[in-house]
N, C-alpha and C positions, 0 to 999 in steps of 0.2 A: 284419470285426472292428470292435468299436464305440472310437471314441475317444474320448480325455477331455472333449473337447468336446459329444459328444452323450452324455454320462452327467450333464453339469450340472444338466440338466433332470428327470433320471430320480429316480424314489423308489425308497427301498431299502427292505427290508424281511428281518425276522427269520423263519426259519421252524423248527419245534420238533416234531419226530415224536413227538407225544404228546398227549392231548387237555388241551385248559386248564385243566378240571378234576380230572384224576386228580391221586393225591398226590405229594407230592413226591418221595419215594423211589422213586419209577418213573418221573422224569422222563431226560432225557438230553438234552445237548447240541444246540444248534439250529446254523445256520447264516446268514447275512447274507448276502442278493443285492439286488443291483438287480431292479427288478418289471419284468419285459418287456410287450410289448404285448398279451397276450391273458391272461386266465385258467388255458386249456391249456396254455401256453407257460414259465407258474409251476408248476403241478403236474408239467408232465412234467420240467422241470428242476430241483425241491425233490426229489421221488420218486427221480431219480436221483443226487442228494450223497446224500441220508438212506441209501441203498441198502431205501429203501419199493417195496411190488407197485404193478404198474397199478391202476387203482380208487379210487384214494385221492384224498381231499378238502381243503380247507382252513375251517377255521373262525376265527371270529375271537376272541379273551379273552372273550366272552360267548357262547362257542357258537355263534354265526349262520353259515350257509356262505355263501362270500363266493363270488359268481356271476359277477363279473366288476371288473379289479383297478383300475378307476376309480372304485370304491368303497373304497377304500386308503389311507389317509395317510401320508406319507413318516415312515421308524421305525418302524411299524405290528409289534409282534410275531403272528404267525399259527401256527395249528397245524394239521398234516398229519395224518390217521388215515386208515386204509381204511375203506370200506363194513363190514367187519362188526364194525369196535371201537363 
C-alpha cells in the first residue's frame, strides 16, 4: 500500500474515455489517479475504472500518444480510446 508520504512526490492525473477531440455530447466523465511508474501500469489501471477493452491507448489534449508517463505534468488531463476509435 502506498502512503501519504510517498504520494508527495507523485503526479496525478485526469483520464477521460473519449478522444480530445470528439464533441461534446459524447463526452463522459473522466477520473483522477495518481500516475504510477510505467506507462502500462496507467493504461491497465485507467482501462479498468473506465471499464475500457485491452488495447487501449492514451493521448494527450492535442492527440500525441503518450509513450511513457515521464512525459506527464502533474494535472495533466489525458484521453483513453482503443485501437479502433
Amino acid at each position: 500500500m502506498v502512503s501519504f508520504t510517498d504520494r508527495k512526490h507523485k503526479k496525478k492525473c485526469t483520464v477521460f474515455p473519449f478522444h480530445p477531440w470528439d464533441p461534446k455530447e459524447g463526452r463522459k466523465h473522466g477520473i483522477v489517479m495518481w500516475v504510477p511508474n510505467t506507462i502500462d501500469e496507467l493504461i491497465k489501471a485507467a482501462s479498468k475504472q473506465l471499464g475500457l477493452p485491452d488495447g487501449s491507448f492514451i493521448l494527450s489534449e492535442d492527440g500525441g500518444n503518450i509513450l511513457d508517463v515521464d512525459l506527464l505534468v502533474d494535472g495533466q488531463s489525458l484521453y483513453m480510446i482503443n485501437e479502433t476509435n
